[in-house]
N, C-alpha and C positions, 0 to 999 in steps of 0.2 A: 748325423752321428757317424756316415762311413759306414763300415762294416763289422765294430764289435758293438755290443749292445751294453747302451750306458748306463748309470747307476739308478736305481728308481726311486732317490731321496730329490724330491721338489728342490728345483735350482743348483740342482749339481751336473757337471757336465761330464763327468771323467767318466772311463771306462768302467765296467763292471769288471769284478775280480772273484765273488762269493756270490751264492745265492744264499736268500734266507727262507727259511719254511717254519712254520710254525706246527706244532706236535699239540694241539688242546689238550688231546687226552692226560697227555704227562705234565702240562704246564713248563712245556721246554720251549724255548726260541735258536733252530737249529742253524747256523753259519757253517756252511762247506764249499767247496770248492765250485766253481761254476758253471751251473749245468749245462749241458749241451745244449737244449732248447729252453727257449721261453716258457713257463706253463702258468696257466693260471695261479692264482695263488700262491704264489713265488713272487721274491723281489730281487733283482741283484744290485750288487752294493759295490761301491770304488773300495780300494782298500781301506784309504782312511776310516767308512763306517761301518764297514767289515769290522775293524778294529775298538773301533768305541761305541759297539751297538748293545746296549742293556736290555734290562729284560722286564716288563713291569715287576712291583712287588707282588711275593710270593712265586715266581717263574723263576727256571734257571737258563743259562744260555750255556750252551752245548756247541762247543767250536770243534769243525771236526775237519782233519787234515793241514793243520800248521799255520803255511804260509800260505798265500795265494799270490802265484806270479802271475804276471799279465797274460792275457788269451793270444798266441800268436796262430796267424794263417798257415798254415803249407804253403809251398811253395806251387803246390799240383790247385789248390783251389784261389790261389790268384790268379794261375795261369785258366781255368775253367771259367772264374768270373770274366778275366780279358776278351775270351772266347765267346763266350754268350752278350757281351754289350758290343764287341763289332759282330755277330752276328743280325742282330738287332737292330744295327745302323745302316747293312745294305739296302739295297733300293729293292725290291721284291719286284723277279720278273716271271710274268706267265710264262708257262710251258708249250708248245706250237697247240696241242688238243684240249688244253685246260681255258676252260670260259674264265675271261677277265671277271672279277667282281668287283663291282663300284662299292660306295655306302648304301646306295638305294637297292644293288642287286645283294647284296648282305642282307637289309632288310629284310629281302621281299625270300628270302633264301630261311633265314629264319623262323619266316613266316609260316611258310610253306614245313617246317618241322617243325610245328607246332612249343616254338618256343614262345613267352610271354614275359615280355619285361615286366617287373614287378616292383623296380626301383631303382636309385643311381646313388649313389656315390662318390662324389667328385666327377672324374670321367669317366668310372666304370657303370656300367650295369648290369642290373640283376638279374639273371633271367630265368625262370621256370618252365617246367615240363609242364604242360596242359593237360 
C-alpha cells in the first residue's frame, strides 16, 4: 500500500481520502475528512465511496468538510522516512567496550532480565515481564 493508508471497502486498492464513523446514538453515518490516525471503528474510504456511501433506512449520512483531496507527505517526513530506512540498512558496529551480542547472547541476555516469550508473530515475538 506505500505509505498512505488504503480504502477499507473489500477489493479496492485506491487511497483513502475520508473517514467514516458511525454516530448510533443519532442514527448518523458520519463522512469527514481523513483522520490523522487509524482508529478502531473507523473506515476510510477512496473518494469514489466517500462519495456514493448511503446510509441504511431510516439513518442519515452527514458529509462533513466538502471535498476530500488526496493525503500528501511533507517534504520533512519523506526526508525522516529516507533517514530511518538507510539508517536501518547499516551494518551495526560494536563500540571498542561494548560486548558483541550474538542471537544466543541476546537470548541468554533476555533471559537474565527476566523477559518470557509468550508468542510470535511472523518474525516478531512477544515478550513479557515475569
Amino acid at each position: 500500500m506505500g505509505l498512505t493508508r488504503g480504502c477499507s471497502k473489500t477489493g479496492c486498492a485506491r487511497p483513502a481520502v475520508a473517514t467514516l464513523t458511525y454516530a448510533y446514538a443519532d442514527r448518523a453515518v458520519v463522512v469527514g475528512p481523513l483522520a490523522t490516525y487509524a482508529e478502531p471503528h473507523t473506515y476510510d474510504l477512496c473518494l469514489e465511496h466517500a462519495e456514493r456511501m448511503t446510509a441504511p433506512r431510516g439513518w442519515e449520512v452527514v458529509r462533513v468538510g466538502g471535498e476530500f483531496p488526496e493525503p500528501a507527505l511533507a517534504a520533512d517526513d519523506l526526508l525522516a522516512l529516507a533517514d530511518a530506512v538507510r539508517e536501518a540498512g547499516r551494518p551495526r558496529t560494536s563500540r571498542p567496550n561494548e560486548p558483541r551480542t550474538t542471537s544466543r547472547g541476546q537470548a541468554n541476555a533476555e533471559a537474565d532480565s527476566g523477559a518470557v516469550e509468550s508468542g510470535r508473530r511472523g518474525h516478531l515475538r512477544i515478550l513479557k515481564d515475569s
